[in-house]
N, C-alpha and C positions, 0 to 999 in steps of 0.2 A: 539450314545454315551450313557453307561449305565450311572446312577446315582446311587451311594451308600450312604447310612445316617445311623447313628447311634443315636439312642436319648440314654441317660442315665434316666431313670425312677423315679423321686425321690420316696420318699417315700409316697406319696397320692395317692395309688392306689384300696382304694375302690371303687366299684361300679363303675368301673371306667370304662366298657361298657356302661354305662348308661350315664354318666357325655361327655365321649365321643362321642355320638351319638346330646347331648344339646352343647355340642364347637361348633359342625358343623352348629347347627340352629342358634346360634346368629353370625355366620357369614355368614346365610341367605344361607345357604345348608341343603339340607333334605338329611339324608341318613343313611341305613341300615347296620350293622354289619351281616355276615351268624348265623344262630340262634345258632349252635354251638359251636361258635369262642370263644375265652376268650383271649382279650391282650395281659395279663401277660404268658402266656403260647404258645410256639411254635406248629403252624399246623401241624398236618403229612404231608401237603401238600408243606410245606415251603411256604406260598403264604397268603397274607389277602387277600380276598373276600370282597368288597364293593358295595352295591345296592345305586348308586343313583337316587333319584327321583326328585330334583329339585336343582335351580342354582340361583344364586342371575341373578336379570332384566338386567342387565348391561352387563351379558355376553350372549355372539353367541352362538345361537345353528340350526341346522341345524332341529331337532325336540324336541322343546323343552317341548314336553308331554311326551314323550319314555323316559324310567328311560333306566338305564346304568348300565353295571354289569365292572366294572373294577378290577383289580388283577395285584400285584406286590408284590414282593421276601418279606417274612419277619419269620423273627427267634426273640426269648428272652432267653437268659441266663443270669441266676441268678448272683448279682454283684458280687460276692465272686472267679467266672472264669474270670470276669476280665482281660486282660494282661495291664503289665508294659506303656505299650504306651496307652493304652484306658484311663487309670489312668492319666496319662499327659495329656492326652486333653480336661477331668473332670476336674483336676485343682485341685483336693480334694475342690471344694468348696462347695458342697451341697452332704447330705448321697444320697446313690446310691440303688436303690433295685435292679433294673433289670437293663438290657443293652438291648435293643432291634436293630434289625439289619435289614436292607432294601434292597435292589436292584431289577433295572427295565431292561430290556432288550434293546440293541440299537434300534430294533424292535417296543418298545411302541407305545400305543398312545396317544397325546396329553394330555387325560383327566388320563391317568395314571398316566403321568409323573408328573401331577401337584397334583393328587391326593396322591399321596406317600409325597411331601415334604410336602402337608399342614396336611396329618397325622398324619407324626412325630413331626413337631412341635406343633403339639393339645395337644399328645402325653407328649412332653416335656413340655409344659403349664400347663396340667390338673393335673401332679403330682408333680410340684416343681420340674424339673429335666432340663437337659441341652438338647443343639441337635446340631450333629456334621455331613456335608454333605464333598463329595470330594473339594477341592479345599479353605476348611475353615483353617485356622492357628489356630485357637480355635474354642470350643463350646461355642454357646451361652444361654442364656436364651432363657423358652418355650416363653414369651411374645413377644421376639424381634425374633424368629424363626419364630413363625403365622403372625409376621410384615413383614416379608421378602417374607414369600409364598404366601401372599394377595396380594403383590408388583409383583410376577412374574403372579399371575391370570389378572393382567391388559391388559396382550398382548392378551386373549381374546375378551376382548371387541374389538377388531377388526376383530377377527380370529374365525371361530367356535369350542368351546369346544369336543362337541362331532362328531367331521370328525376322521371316522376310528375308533371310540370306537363301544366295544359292546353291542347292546342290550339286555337289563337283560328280559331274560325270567324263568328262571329256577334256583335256587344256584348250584353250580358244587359240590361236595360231597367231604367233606374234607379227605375221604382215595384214597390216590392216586393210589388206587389199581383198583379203579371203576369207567368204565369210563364215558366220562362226553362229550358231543358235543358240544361245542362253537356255541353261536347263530351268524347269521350273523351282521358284521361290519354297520356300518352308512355311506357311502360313496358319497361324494361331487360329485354333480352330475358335470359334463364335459361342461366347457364353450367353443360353437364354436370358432375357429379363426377368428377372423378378417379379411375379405378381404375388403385391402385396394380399396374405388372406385377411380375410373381414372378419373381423372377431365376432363369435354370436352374442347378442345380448341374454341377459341375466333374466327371469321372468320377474327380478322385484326390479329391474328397472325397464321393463319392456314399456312400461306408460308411462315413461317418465317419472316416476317413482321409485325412492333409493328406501331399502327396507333396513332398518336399526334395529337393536335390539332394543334403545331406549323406545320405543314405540310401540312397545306390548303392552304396558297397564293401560295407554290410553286408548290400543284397541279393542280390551279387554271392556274398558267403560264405556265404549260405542256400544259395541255390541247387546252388554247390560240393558243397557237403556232402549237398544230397538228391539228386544226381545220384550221388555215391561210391558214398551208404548203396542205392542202387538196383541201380548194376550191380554192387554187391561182398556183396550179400545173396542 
């Protein structure tokens, strides 16, 4: 399942690679923007590029020294192209500079897919602006967006962050004319099966016989009696 989000940008957008790079440390992530990027401005590549290098304690990682190179769908056009319905879901309540645009592939990996929504709503927080995901009836505020994407980071802490993300060795080159090799994924290593062991049976139940202790006098009077019928035959 892709995920699409829209943040609307307000208008506090200086320095705002910079300001964006300090969101991510006070919510206890280290992480790199590509050195050519600029927010406000769409890639050639259609794509943010993100170097992470560390993850708050709390969450799983399967190698939690290997920084991470994650990538997911993103565009900005200026508030002014707008359509009619993007406008409806702003609400006209805060000025609008940009509209920025997301999507991830059903494909992802885990660290993308969370990395994209906590993003946009940094995104939406660090400029005064809204953030609108599939399945939202409105947009909400950046602060209660970063509240929502902190809330879906929880299902890590049980699960590892980076299974199936890529290892950041190299930035990929924002002309997508040039090409670029994908380093290899992080891959969970493979838990054996389980083979069930086979319980040994009991020698009082090895024939089908369960041995009681109520079953001592009466085999006490078997015995009686075949030791009589022996020496008196």
């Amino acid at each position: 399942m892709s995920i699409s989000i829209q943040t609307f940008l307000g208008p506090e957008t200086d320095d705002l690679n910079h300001r964006f790079v300090h969101a991510f440390a006070d919510l206890g992530f280290s992480v790199e923007l590509h050195p050519e990027f600029v927010l406000t401005e769409s890639p050639p590549v259609g794509a943010l590029y993100l170097k992470i290098t560390g993850t708050p304690s709390r969450i799983c990682r399967l190698e939690p020294d290997v920084p991470l190179l994650v990538a997911f769908g993103y565009g900005v056009s200026h508030s002014r192209r707008r359509r009619q319905k993007q406008r409806a879901r702003l609400g006209g309540k805060s000025p609008c500079s940009y509209v920025a645009g997301s999507r991830t592939s059903a494909g992802r990996s885990p660290a993308a897919g969370a990395m994209q929504m906590l993003t946009m709503a940094v995104l939406a927080k660090e400029t005064g602006g809204y953030f609108y995901a599939d399945g939202y009836e409105v947009s909400v505020k950046g602060d209660t967006a970063v509240e929502l994407a902190m809330q879906e980071l929880a299902h890590f802490e049980k699960f590892n962050f980076d299974a199936y993300a890529h290892r950041f060795e190299s930035w990929p080159p924002l002309d997508k004319d040039l090409p670029f090799t994908w380093p290899p994924e992080i891959v969970p290593p493979v838990t054996p099966a389980q083979i069930p062991v086979k319980a040994k049976r009991k020698l009082s139940t090895l024939f089908g016989y369960k041995f009681s202790w109520l079953h001592l006098p009466g085999i006490f009077f078997f015995i009686y009696f075949l030791v009589v019928t022996i020496l008196y035959s």
